[in-house]
C-alpha positions, 0 to 999 in steps of 0.5 A: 978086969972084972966081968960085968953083967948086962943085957942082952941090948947093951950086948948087941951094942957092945958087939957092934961099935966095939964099945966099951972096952972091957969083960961082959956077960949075960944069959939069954935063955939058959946060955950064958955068952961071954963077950971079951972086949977087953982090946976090942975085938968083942971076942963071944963065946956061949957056955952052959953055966955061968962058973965056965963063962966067967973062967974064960973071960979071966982067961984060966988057961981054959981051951974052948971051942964053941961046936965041940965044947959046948955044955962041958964044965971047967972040969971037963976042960981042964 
């Protein structure tokens, strides 16, 4: 499944009805959030930079734990 790009708007939907199933992601400001709402749990997270959001939505064997690793790239979590 391939992570789409959307709004901030279609994200608030997303999270609340839990539809559509599926990848997302977007930048807000100079965060990106992933939403994993692939079984629909709309599962979020906040990254730094867009190469680590998108290896945590394609679930890369990545641990992340948004307090602590927050603004550390995919080196730093591998």
């Amino acid at each position: 499944m391939k992570p789409i790009k959307i709004s901030q708007i279609t994200a608030q939907k997303i999270i609340k009805n839990r539809y559509p199933e599926g990848l997302f992601y977007l930048k807000d400001n100079n965060v990106y959030v992933g939403i994993d709402n692939s079984n629909g749990d709309s599962f979020t997270e906040a990254f730094k930079d867009k190469k680590t959001c998108l290896a945590w939505l394609k679930n890369e064997s990545i641990t992340y734990f948004t307090e602590t690793d927050f603004g550390k790239t995919l080196d730093e979590l591998h």
